[in-house]
C-alpha positions as CSV (number, residue, x, y, z in Angstrom):
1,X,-7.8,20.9,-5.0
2,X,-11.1,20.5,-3.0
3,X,-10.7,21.7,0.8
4,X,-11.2,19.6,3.2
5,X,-10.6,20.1,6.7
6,X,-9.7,16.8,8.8
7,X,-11.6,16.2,12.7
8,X,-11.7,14.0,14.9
9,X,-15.2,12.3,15.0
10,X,-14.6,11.1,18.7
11,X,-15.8,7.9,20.0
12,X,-14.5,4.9,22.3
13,X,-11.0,4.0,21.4
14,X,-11.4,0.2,23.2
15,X,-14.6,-0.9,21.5
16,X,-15.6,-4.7,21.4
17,X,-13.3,-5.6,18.2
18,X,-10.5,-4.5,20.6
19,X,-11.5,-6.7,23.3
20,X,-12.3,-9.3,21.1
21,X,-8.6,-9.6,19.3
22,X,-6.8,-8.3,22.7
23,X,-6.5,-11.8,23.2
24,X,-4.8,-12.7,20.0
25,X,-2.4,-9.7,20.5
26,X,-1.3,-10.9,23.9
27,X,-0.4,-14.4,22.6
28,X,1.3,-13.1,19.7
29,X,3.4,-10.5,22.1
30,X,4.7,-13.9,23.9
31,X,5.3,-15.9,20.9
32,X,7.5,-12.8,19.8
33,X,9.3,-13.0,22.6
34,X,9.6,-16.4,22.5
35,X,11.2,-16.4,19.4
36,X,13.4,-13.4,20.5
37,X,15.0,-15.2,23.4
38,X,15.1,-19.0,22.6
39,X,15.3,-18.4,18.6
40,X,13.4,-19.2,16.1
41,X,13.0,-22.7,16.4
42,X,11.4,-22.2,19.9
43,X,8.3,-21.4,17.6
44,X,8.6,-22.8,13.9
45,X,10.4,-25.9,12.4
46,X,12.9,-23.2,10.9
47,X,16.3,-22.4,12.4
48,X,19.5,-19.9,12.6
49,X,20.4,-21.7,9.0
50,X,17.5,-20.9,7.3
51,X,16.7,-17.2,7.6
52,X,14.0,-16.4,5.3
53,X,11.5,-18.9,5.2
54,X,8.7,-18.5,7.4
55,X,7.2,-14.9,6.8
56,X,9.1,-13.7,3.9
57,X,6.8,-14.1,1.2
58,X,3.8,-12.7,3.0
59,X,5.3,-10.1,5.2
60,X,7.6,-8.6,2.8
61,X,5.7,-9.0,-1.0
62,X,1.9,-9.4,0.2
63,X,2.6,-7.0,3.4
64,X,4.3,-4.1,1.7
65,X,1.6,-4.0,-1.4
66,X,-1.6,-4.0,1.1
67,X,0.4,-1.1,2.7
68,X,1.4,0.8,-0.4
69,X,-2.3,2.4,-0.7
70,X,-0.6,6.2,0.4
71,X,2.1,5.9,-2.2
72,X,-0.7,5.0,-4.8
73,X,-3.1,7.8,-3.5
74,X,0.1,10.4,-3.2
75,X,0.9,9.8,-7.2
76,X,-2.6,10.5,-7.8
77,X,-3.3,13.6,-5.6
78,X,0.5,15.0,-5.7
79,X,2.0,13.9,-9.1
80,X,-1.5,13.6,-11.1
81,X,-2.9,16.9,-9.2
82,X,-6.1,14.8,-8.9
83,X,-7.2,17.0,-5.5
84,X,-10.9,15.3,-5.5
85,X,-9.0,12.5,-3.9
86,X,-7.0,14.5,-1.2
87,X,-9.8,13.7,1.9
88,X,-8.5,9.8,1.5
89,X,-5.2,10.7,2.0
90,X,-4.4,10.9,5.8
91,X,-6.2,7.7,6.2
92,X,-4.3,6.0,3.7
93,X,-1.1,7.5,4.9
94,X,-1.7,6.3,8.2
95,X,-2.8,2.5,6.7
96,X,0.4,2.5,4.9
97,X,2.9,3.7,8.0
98,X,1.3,0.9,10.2
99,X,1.5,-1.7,7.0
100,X,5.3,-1.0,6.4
101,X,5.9,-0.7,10.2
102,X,5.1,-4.2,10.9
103,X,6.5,-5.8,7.7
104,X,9.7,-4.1,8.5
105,X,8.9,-5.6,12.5
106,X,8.1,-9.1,10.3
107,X,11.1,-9.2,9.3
108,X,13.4,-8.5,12.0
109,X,11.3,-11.4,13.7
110,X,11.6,-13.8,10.5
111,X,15.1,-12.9,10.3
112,X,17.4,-16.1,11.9
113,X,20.5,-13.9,13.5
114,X,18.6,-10.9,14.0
115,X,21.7,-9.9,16.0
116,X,23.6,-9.3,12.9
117,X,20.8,-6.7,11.9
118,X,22.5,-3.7,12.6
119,X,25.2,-4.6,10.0
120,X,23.1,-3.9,7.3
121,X,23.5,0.2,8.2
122,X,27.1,-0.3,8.0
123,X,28.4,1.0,5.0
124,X,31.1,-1.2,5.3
125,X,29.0,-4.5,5.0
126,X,26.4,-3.1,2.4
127,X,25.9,-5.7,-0.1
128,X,24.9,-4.1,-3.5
129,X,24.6,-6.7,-5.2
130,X,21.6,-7.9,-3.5
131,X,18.2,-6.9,-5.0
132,X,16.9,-6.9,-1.6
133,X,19.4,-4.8,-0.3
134,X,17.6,-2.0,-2.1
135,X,14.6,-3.4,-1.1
136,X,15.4,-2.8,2.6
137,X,17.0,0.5,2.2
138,X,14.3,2.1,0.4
139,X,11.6,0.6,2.7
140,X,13.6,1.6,6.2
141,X,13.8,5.5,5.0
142,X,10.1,4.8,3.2
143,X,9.1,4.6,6.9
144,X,11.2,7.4,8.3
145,X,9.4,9.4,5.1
146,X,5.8,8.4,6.1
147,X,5.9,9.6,9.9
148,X,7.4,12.8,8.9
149,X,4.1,12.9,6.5
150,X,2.2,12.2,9.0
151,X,3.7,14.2,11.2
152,X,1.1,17.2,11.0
153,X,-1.8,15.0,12.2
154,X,0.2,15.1,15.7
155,X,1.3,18.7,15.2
156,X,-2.3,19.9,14.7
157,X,-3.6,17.7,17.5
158,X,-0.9,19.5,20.4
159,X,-1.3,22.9,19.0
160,X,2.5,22.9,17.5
161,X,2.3,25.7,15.3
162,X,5.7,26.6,14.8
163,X,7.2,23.2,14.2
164,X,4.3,22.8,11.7
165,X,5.0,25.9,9.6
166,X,8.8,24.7,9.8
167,X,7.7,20.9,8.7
168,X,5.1,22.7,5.6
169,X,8.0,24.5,4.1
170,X,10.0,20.8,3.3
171,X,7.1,19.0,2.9
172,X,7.4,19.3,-0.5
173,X,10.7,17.5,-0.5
174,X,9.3,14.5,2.2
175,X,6.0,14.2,0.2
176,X,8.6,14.1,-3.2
177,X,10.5,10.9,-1.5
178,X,7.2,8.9,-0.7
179,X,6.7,8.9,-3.9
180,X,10.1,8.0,-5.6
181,X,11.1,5.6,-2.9
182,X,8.2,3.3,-3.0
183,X,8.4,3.4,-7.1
184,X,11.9,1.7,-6.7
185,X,11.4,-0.4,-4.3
186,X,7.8,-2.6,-5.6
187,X,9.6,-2.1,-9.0
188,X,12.3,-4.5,-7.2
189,X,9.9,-6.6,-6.1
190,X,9.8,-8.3,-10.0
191,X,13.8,-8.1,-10.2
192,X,13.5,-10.6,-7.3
193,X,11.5,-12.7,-9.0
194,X,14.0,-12.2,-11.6
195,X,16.6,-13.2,-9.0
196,X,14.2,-16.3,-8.2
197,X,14.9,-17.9,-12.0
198,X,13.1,-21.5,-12.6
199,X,12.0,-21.4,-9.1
200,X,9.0,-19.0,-10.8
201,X,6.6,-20.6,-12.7
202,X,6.8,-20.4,-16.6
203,X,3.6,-18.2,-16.5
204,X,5.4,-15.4,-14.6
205,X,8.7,-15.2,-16.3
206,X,8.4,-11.9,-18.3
207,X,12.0,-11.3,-17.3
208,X,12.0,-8.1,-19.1
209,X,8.3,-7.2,-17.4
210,X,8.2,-8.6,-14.4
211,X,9.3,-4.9,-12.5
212,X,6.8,-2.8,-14.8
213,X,4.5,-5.4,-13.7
214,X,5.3,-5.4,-10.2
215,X,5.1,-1.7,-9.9
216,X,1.7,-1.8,-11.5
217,X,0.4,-4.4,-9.6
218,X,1.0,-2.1,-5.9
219,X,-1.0,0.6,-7.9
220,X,-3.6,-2.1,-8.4
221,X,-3.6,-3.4,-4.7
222,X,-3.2,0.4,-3.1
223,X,-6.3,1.8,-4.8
224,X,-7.8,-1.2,-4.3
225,X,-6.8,-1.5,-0.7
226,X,-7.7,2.5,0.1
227,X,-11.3,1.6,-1.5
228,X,-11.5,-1.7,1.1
229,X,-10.4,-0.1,4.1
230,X,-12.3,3.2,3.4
231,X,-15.7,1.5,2.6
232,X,-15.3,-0.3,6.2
233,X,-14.5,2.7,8.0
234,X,-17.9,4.4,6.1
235,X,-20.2,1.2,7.5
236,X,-18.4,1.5,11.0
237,X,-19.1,5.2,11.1
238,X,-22.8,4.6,10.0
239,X,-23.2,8.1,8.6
240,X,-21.3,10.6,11.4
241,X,-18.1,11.3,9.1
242,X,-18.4,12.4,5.1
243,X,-19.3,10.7,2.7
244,X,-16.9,9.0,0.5
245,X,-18.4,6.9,-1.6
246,X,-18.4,8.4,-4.8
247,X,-14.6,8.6,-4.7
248,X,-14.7,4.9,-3.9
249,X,-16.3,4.6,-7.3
250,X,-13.9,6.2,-8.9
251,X,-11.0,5.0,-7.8
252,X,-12.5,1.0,-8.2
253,X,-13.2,2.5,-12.0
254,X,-9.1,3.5,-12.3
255,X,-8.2,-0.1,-11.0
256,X,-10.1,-1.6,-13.5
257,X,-8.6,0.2,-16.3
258,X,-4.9,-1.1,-14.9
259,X,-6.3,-4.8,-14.4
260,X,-7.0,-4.4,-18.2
261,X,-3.4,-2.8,-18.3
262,X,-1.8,-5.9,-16.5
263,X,-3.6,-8.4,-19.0
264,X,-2.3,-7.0,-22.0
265,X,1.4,-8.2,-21.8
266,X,-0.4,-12.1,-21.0
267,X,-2.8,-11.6,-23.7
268,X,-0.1,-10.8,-26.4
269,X,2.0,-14.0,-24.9
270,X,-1.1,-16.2,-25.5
């Protein structure tokens, strides 16, 4: 594995972008809360009735594989032992913890009785028979599993040497998790599809592919996403951090070769 020692490259934390989006923050906050206190219909043509129709499909399926860039980067680095590609870890890791963070807020906003939330962590009321009842379960420990990854980045920046050394001897374990717990649940993201019958149309319905595809579709948007986000951070920097680019060529060259991948069961079809 090539060393690589993370630093902070310093700078202004409230640049212009900030200011310039502040705005849009502030009005989103108050829709929010809006919705929170006067329900959902305060703010959409949706109501109590309807739970799962404003967000859902862009939150939950879109959301989740923009975010899912650490999970494809931790199978290549951790499970591949591709160390070349450890530098783009932390900030894919930290892409992918604010990605899942607000799908799983989405949600709990797009969600009609939000009240009854809390039943889902009941075993008593778990529905197992739900594909996205796996879904959520994997995704709400998924996010528990990503700060604890993360967590050295906050360790090294208070000087917390013992809990670190205590964190490093599990992290094996956590690092383990992140990548089995995404695998299950993007792989459920076809079963729902599955779930979704003649509502899909005829093109998609691979029944028998549409998790394999699913699952190789967030490998396809997490490399793709970690060589978007990372090739804006390089042009924002304008030279002060390293450079990356050649690893951005190489992972663009791997999502090519699973683009081809995802053709082939269409192309035998045709």
């Amino acid at each position: 594995m090539t060393a690589h020692k993370a630093s902070p490259l310093g700078g202004r934390l409230v640049s212009w972008p900030v200011m310039l989006l502040a705005p849009l923050a502030v009005i989103c906050g108050v829709l929010i809360l809006r919705r929170l206190i006067f329900g959902i219909g305060a703010v959409a043509a949706l109501n109590g009735g309807y739970p799962w129709g404003l967000w859902i499909a862009f939150d939950l399926l879109v959301g989740t594989g923009f975010a899912c860039g650490g999970w494809a980067l931790a199978w290549a680095v951790y499970v591949f032992n591709r160390g070349e590609y450890h530098p783009l870890v932390r900030p894919a890791l930290l892409a992918s913890l604010f990605g899942y963070s607000l799908g799983g807020l989405s949600i709990t906003i797009d969600v009609g009785r939000y009240w009854n939330l809390p039943y889902f962590y009941i075993p008593g009321f778990f529905n197992t028979n739900s594909v996205l009842f796996e879904t959520a379960v994997c995704m709400t420990i998924y996010i528990g599993v990503m700060a604890l990854e993360f967590a050295p980045v906050v360790f090294e920046r208070f000087g917390w040497k013992k809990a670190l050394k205590h964190l490093n001897k599990v992290m094996f374990f956590i690092i383990s998790l992140g990548a089995l717990l995404p695998t299950m649940h993007q792989s459920s993201m076809g079963s729902l599809m599955i779930s979704a019958g003649y509502k899909v149309h005829p093109l998609w319905q691979s029944y028998e592919l549409l998790p394999l595809l699913s699952l190789l579709t967030a490998f396809i948007m997490g490399f793709s996403i970690v060589t978007f986000e990372g090739s804006l951070v390089q042009d924002g920097l304008k030279g002060r951090g390293p450079n990356e680019r050649p690893l951005f060529t190489k992972l663009s060259a791997i999502t090519q070769v699973l683009l081809v991948l995802f053709r082939l069961p269409g192309a035998r079809e045709d």
